[in-house]
Every structure is written in C-alpha cells, then in structure tokens.
N, C-alpha and C positions, 0 to 999 in steps of 0.2 A: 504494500500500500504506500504510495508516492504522496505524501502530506506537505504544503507550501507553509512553511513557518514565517511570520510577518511581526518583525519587529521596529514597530517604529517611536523613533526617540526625537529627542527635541533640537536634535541639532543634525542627526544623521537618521538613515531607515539601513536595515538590516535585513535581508530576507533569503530563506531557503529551500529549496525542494528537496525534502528526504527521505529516503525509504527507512520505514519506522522499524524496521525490525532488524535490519542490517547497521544501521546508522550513518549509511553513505550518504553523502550529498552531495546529488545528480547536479545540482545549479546552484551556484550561489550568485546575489547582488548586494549591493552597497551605493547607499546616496550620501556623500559626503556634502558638507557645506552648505546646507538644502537655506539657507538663507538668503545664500550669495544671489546674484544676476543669473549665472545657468550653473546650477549644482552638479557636481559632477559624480557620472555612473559609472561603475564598474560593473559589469558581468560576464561569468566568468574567463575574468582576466582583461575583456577588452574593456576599454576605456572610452565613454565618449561626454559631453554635457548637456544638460536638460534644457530644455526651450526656453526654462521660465524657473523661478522660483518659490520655494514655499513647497509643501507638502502636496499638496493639490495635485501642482501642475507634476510634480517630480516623480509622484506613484500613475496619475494618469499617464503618462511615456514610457514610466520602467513594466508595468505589470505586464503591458500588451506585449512586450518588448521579448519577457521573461516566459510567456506563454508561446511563443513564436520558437523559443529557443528547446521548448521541450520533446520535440521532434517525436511525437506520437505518443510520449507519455502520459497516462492520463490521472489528473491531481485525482484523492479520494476527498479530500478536506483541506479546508485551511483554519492554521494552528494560529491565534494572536495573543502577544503577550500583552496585557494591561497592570498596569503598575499595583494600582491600589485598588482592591475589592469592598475596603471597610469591614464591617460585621453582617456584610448580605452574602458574601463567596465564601465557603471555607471548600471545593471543589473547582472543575471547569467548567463550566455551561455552556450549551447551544448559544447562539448571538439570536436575539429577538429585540423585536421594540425594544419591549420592557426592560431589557438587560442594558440595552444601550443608551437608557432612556438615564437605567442606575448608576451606571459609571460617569453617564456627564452631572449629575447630582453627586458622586463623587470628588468632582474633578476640582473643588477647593482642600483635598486632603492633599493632590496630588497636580499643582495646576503645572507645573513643567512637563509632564508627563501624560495621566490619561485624556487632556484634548487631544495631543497628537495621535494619543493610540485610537480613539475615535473614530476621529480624521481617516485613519491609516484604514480604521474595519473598515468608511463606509465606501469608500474610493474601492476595496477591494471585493467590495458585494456587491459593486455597481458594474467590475471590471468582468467578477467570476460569480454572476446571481444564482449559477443553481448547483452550487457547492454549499456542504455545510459549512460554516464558519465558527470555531469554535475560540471561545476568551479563557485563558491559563492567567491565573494571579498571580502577581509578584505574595502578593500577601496573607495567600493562604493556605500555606504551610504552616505559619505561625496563629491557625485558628486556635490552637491548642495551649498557645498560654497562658497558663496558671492566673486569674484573678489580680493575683498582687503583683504579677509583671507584667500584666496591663493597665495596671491604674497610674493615674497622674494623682499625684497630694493635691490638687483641685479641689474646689466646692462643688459636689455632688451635682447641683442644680446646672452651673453648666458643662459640666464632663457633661450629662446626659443632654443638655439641650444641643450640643454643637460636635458630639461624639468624639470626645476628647481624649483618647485612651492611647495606648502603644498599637501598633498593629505589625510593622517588620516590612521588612522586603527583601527582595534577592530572593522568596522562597526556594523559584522553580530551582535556583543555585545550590543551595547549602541543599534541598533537598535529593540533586540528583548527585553529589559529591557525595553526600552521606552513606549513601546504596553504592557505588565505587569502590567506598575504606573500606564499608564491610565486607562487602566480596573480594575485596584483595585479600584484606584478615581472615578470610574465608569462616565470617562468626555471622549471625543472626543480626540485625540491624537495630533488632527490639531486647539484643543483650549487650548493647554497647555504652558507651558517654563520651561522645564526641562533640569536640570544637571545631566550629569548621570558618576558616578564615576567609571570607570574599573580598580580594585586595585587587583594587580598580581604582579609577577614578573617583566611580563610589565605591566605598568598602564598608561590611557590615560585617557581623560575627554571628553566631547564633550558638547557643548550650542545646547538644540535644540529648535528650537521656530518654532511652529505648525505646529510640523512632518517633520521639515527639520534641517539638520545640519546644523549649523549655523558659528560654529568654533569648532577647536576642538585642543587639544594639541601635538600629534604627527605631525608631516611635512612631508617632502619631502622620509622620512624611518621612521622608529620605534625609533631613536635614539632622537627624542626631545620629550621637554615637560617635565612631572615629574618625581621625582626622582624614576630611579628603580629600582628593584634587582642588578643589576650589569651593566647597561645599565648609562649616566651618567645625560641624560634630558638635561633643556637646559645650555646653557653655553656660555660665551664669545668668539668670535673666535676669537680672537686676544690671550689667553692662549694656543690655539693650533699653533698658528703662532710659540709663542713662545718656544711650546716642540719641536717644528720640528730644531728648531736654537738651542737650549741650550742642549738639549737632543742626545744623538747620538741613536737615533729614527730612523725606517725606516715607510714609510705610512702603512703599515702592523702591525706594534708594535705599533703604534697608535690609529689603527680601534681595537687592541684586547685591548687596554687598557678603550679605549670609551665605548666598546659593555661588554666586559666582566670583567674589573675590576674595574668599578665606581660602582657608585650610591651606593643602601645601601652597599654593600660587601666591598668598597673602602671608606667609609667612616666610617664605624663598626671596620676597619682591621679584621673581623672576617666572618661574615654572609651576604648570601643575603635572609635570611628564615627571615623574619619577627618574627616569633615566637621564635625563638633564641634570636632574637634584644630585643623584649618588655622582655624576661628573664634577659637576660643580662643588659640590664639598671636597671631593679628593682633589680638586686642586685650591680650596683652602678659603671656599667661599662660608663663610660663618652663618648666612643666613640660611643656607641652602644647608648646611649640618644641622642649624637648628629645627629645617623641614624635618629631615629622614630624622633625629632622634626622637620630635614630637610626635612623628607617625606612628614610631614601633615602640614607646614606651605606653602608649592609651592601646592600643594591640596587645602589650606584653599585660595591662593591668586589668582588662578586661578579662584575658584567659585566667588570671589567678582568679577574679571575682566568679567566674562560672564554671570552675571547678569547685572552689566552696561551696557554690548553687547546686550542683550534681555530688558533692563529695565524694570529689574524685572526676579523675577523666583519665578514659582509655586511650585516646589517640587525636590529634591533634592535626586539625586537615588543611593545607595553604593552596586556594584557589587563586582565581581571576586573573589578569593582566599581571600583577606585580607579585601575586603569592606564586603565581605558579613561573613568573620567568626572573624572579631576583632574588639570588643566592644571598645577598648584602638583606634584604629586609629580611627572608630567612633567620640567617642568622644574626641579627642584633633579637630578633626578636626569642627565640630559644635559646641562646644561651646560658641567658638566667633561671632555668627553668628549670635545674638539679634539687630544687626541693621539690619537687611535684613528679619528681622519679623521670623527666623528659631528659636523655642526654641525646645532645646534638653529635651525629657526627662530621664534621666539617668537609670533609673532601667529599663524600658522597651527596653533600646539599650542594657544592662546586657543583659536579658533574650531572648533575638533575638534566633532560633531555627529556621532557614530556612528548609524546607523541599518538596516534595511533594504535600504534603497534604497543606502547608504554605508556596506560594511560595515567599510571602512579606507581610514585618510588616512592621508597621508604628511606629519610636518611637520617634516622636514629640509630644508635646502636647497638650492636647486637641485644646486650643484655638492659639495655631501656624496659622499663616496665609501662612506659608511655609513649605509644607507635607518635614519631613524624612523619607526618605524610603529603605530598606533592601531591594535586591530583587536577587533571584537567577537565574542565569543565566544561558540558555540550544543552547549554540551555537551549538550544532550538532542538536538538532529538530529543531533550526532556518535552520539551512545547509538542513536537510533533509525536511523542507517542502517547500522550495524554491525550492529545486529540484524535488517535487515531484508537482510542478506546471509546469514546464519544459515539465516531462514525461507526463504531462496527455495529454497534446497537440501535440504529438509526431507524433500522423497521422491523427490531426484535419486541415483540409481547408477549408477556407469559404469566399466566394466573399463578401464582408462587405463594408456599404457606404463609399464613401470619403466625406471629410469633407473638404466646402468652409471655406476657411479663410481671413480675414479681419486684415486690420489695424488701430489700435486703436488710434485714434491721443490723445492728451494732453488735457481735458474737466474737466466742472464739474456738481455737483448734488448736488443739495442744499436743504435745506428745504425748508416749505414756510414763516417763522418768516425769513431767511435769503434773501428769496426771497425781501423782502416788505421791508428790511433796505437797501440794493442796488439800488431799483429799486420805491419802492413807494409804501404807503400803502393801501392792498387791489390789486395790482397789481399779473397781472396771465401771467403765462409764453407762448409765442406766439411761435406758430408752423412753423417751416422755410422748415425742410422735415422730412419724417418719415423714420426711420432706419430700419434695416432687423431686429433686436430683434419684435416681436410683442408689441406693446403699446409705444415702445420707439421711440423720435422723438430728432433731432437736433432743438433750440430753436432760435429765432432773437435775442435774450440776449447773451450778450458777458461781461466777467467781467477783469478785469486786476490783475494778481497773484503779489503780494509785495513781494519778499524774503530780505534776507540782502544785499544780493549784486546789484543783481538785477532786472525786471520787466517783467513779458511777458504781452502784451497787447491782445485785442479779444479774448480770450481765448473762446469757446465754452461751453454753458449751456446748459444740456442734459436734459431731460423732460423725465417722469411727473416727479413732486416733491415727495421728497423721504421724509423720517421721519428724515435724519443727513444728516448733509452737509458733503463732501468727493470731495477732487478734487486728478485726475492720472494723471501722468505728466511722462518723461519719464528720464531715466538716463541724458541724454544731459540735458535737462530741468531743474532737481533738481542741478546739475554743476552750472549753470548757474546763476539760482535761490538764490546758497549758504546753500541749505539745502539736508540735509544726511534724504533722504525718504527711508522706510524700503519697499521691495516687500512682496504685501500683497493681499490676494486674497479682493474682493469688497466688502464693507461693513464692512470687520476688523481693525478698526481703533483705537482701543484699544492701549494707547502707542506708538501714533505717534507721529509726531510734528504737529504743525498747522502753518498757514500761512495767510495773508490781504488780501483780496479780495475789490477790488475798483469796486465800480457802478458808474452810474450817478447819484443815490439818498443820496449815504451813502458808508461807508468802515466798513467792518464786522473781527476782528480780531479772526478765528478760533482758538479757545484751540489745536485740534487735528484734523487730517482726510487728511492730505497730504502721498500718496500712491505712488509706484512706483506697478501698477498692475500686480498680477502672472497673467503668461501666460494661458491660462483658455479655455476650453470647453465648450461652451453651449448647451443643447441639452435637447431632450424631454425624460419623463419614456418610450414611446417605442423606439426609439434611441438607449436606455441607455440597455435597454431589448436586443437589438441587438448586442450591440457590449460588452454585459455584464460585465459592469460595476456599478458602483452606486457613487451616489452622491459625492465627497470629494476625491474619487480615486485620484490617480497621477499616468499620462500614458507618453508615448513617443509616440511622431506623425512622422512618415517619410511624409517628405515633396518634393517632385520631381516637379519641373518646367523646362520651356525652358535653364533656367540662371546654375540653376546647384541642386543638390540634398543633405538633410543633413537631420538628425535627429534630432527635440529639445524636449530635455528631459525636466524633474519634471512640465508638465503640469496638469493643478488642471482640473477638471470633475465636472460641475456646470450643475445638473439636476431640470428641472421643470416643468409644462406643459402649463408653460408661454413661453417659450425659444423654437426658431427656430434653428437645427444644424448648429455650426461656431464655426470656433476658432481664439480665439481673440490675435494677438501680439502689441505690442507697435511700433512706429514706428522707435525706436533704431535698433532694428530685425528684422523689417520687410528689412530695408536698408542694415543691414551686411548678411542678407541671401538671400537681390537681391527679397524680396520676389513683385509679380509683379498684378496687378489685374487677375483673375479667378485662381490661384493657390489652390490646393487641397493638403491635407495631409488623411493618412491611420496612424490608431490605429496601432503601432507594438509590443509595450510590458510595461507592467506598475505593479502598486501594489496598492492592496486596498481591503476589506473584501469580493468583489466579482469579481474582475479581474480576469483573466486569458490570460495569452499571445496570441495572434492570430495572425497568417498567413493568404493572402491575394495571388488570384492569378493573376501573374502581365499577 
C-alpha cells in the first residue's frame, strides 16, 4: 500500500510516497523558502521554482507535479501531520468537516503550525478528492499524561475556560523511536523506561514508562521546555511581564521575539544551525559556547528530572537532526551521567553512522546498566503506517461483542508467607464468594492498609494466593492514604512504593507493590481472535449507558485462557463516568502489533 505522507510546516512542506510496510520511499518532495517570490522545489532530486509564493500556490504546482511522477503507482491514502490535537485527538482520524473545522478552532494553541497544516489538507483534497485523507497528531501520544503533568498552577476557572494544560509534541517522534530501542533491546516496549531525546530545531524530551508518556517537555504549544533553534524553552514569566512594561513591545513583537529570536540564535547573536555553533565555539566564539552549553545542560537536567519521575531509566534515546548526527551534543550531554548507571563510550558515539541498513547504535558501554542509544527517526513511515491502518478499514463492519464491565473496588493479593504473618501460621484463605474472573474469589480476610497519613480498615483479600503480594487502591484512596501510587497494569510492581498491612496475627511492612491499577481488559485467545487484538494492546472502549456516553482511552488488553470477557475500572471512574451495574462498552480504536480499528453496527 503506497500512502502520500504531507507534511506541511510554516516555512517549508515536506512530503512523501511510501510503501507502508517496507518503509521505502518511492518519491520524495520539499518546498523550501515557500515565503520567498518563487519557493523552491525539489523532487526527487530535480530542482526547479514555484510560480508564486505562499502555500497555496507552492502545493497547487508541486502535488500535480508529484502525481505525474508516480508513473502508475497508485496512492491508497494520504497521511497528514497536524501539530496540535488538544484534548479532542488522542488517535488518527479520517479528515471531515468536523475535524477540520476542530483543528482550525485549535489553531491559537498552535498558530505557527496547524493553519498551515490546514492549508496543506485542503489544497491536497482538492488536488487528490477521492483519496482518504487521514490527520496523525503531533500531540497525541502524550494523551496519556498523568493529571499533575498536565496541569498549569493556574486558576482552575481559566485553565478550563481557554484549555490551558500541557499537551507535548513530537508525539508521532518519540513515539516511533521508542518501538526502534525496544526492538533493538529486543524487550517488550510496555517493560521499558525510556528517555527519548528529539534534538532539532525544535527539541522536546519525553519520560516514557511502559509505553506511555509519562511527561514530556513541550506544554500547552511548542514554545516550552528546551533550548531551541530560535524558539526560547522555558522561562520565567515574570521577564515577560516585565518586557511588556519596560519595553515599548507590542504582544506581537513579543511572540516573534519568543518563537523566533531566542534560544540558540538569540543566545549565539549569530546561529540557530547547530553546526555553525559547535564551529564557532571551537574556534573561540564565547557566545556560541555559551549556545551548545545552554543547550545540553537543560537536556542533561531534564533527563535527571525524568528518571526520578520513572525511578529509574533503562535507556536513553538521541533523535532528530542534532541527537542523531552530533557526537559533540552526544557527548556533553552523557557524560555526567555515571550516577544514573549511563556510561558513555566515546569513540563508538564518534563513529555513530545512522543509516538504513543501521537504524541504531548503541554507544554505551558494554557493562552500562543504562542503554545509549542513537536512533533515526522516520516520522513520515510513522505518518504513513498509521494511516495506512485507517485505510484498510475503510469498508470493514463487523457486529463484534460488547464487553461487561465491572468495578474494581480497593483489594488485595498476597502471598502465602504474607498470608501466615497477618493471619497465623499454616493459615488458608476462606472463600466468602467467587468472582466472574474464573478461579478468582472474594476472601473472609480483610486487612487494614497503614499509609503516612492515614488508615483504611476491611480492606478486601482476593484469593487464591499469588507468588507477590500487590494491593490497588484507587486515586481517592492513595490521597488519603499519603502515598503517590504509580498506575500500573497487575503484577508490575517493579519500582513502586510499599505500604503496612495490619492482620489480626501480625503487620507485614511491604518493600513494594502498592498500585493504582490500568484500566484493563480481560479476555480469552478466542475473544482476542475476534476482536483482533493480542495481548498488551492499548485500545479505547466506547462506553454508552442510560447516565450518559464517553470514550476511555489507553486501556491495557490482558489475554489468557484463564480470563472471562470484562473490563475492569477502579471505582474513581466508574463514579465520574456514572458508570452503573450491567453497562457495556464496544472496542473503537487502539494500537498494538495486531490491532486494527473496528466499527460496530449500532
């Protein structure tokens, strides 16, 4: 399937035809300059200029142009990136009105960016009208961050009126880097804690702990976070208070001095090209040293802050334009990183040659207990196979089961050495009633959770006895409690905290294993056969009852052929979404090595 990837940016267009499964690509174009009198085009390789400037005129000449060139190929779709989705995208959606109606009602989160992408759809639905068109978010990768790293210390009243939160970018990047480290590391993606470096022009980071974004450094637009090309990261807002006062400034002369005269170029007085900078310092320019140290010390400080966040990080990923082709930011940036177990090894970060054939090295050394990793980055095969997941479903319908779901109250599961300090030794856990899981039973054993603050009493013993003791409790609960529980699918308790567990026999001070449980699927390999998924997937369920109807997303797919169909929520969500006994939800779209979006007919 031949998918045209269409990236267009506020100063250049990007665009590519590629077979989504091989990752070739058959044709590439580029509009440089697209400001200037006649912008100038490349495809592939020839060189000529556009009639006219501006986007408009530059996609009207190139597309026709790009289609002439495909010499019997025929596209299945076109892939387009748009910047910013806000809290409407955490997926890709088909391009309709409505969608493109949302992104330009976006387009003040992101106004350098989604006009042109726009712009870019409507020129290409106008150029190629009976192709699907499909929109890939920069921003929604990161639907999955945690509450508190998305908030702004804001007044409530206007975060909510003007949607003033964190949201990230770079997703489709960090996202499709992340799935590279793993399969170099040849580990599970959803058993990692990677940092993954996007070093560009723009540059962002992102924490991701077991396939979820976790934090990341850009916010509410592209303008925070680390230092960029010209862009300025983050910064005090009280210095802008006071350019607006001291300055005869207008908010205009301000957004251009933020966006386009900071960071490295504003701090160099000369460059925002990197490789200018690292010239110009070695031969002994001071302002251009103080670029590259500002760059890669907010880089170096970042990655300590988001391994405390993860506690711990497995491996440590260097993308984009400058992570993936400069040995010099490389290494300023890891070499201080021998307390976090990363050691650098320097000739093999020399010798880095990304290519093709290589599409990551490793150049930590041997006995690092924290992979370095080079990896090159293919954000239009990212663009084009998500979009070509899209198209394949384009005239697929299929009546597919719905799925009972349950609410999961606050329990726990213990071993049986845990069992027999609570409770007495030689002591077995007594069956009170048997749950819909098969083999699983609610127990007579009730134990009382100790946090710092304070106590929850009865708490519920879940049976049989498990090999590690693990108790889930829910956001309310861990508040309450005084401890900060990371959500975590069951059984991953790796790098938790632990908490006291009171019996009648005894008190057992857990090392680890207090959870705030992902929201989870259970189901059988035939289930799983049906609604074509597999194990460890992350899907969205639509959920419609009498109370009212909503979507919850980053749900985990827990296959076995122990497991009766349910999906399990905690009882935080079960409450804020009204959810009520015999409610049902339907598969509507997800990601994972065998997913594929399905429609259901209502």
């Amino acid at each position: 399937m031949h998918i045209l990837v269409l990236n267009a940016g506020s100063s250049s267009v990007k665009a590519s035809v590629i077979e989504h499964q091989t990752g070739k690509h058959v044709l590439t174009m580029a509009i440089e300059r697209i400001d200037e009198a006649h912008p100038v085009l490349r495809l592939n390789g020839e060189v000529q200029a556009c009639p006219g400037p501006g986007h408009a005129a530059a996609l009207a000449h190139a597309l026709p142009l790009m289609a002439n060139k495909l010499n019997g190929t025929q596209l299945a779709g076109i892939g387009h990136r748009v910047v910013h989705g806000g809290d409407r995208f955490s997926h890709p959606v088909r391009i309709t009105d409505e969608v493109e109606q949302t992104i330009e009602e976006l387009s003040p989160l992101a106004p350098l960016h989604n006009p042109v992408n726009l712009e870019g759809i409507r020129i290409a639905k106008h150029c190629f009208p009976d192709l699907p068109h499909i929109a890939v978010f920069d921003t929604a990768f990161h639907q999955t961050l945690p509450r508190r790293a998305r908030h702004y210390a804001l007044p409530a009243e206007l975060s909510e009126k003007y949607g003033l939160r964190r949201y990230g970018f770079h997703g489709t990047s960090h996202r499709y880097v992340a799935q590279m480290a793993a399969d170099y590391l040849q580990t599970d993606l959803r058993n990692l804690r990677l940092i993954t470096c996007h070093l560009g022009n723009g540059a962002s980071m992102t924490a991701i702990e077991y396939g979820r974004s976790v934090e990341t450094s850009m916010g509410m637009t592209p303008l925070e976070g680390l230092v960029m090309g010209t862009r300025v990261g983050d910064i005090d807002p009280g210095i802008l208070l006071r350019l607006l006062r001291e300055e005869d400034i207008s908010i205009d002369d301000l957004d251009r001095i933020l966006n386009h005269e900071s960071g490295l170029k504003g701090i160099s007085k000369h460059s925002n090209d990197m490789r200018d900078i690292i010239e110009r310092a070695a031969n002994g320019d001071e302002d251009c040293r103080m670029a590259l140290h500002a760059f890669c010390h907010r880089i170096r400080k970042y990655i300590g802050a988001y391994a405390a966040v993860m506690d711990g990080v497995d491996a440590i990923v260097f993308t984009g334009g400058i992570g993936e082709n400069s040995p010099t930011v490389r290494n300023r940036v890891t070499q201080r990183l021998d307390f976090l177990g990363a050691l650098l090894w320097e000739d093999k970060n020399r010798d880095v040659q990304l290519n093709a054939e290589t599409p990551v090295v490793d150049f930590a050394r041997p006995h690092s207990r924290v992979r370095l990793l080079a990896v090159a980055t293919d954000e239009a095969l990212s663009i084009a196979r998500q979009t070509a997941k899209l198209v394949n479903e384009k005239d697929r319908v299929n009546i597919i089961p719905e799925i009972p779901i349950a609410i999961s109250a606050r329990h726990v599961h213990l071993d049986q050495a845990t069992v027999e300090k609570l409770f007495g030794e030689g002591h077995e856990l007594t069956v009170r009633n048997y749950l819909s899981q098969p083999g699983q039973f609610a127990c007579e054993e009730t134990v009382t959770l100790v946090g710092p603050r304070n106590r929850l009493e009865k708490v519920r013993v879940l049976g049989p006895v498990r090999s590690v003791s693990q108790v889930e409790v829910s956001r309310t609960d861990e508040f309450f409690l005084g401890i900060d529980a990371p959500v975590r699918a069951s059984g991953k308790i790796e790098n938790t905290p632990g908490i006291t567990l009171e019996g009648p026999a005894g008190r057992v001070d857990l090392k680890e294993g207090l959870i705030c449980a992902w929201r989870h699927i259970h189901m059988t390999p035939d289930d799983a056969e049906i609604f074509e998924v597999v194990d460890k997937d992350i899907v969205e369920v639509e959920v419609r009852s009498e109370q009212r109807s909503l979507t919850f997303g980053n749900v985990l797919v827990r296959v076995s052929d122990k497991y009766k169909l349910e999906m399990h929520i905690d009882t935080d969500e079960g409450n804020a979404a009204e959810i009520r006994s015999g409610a049902t939800g339907a598969l509507v779209a997800g990601e994972g090595k065998a997913f594929l979006k399905r429609k259901r007919l209502r």
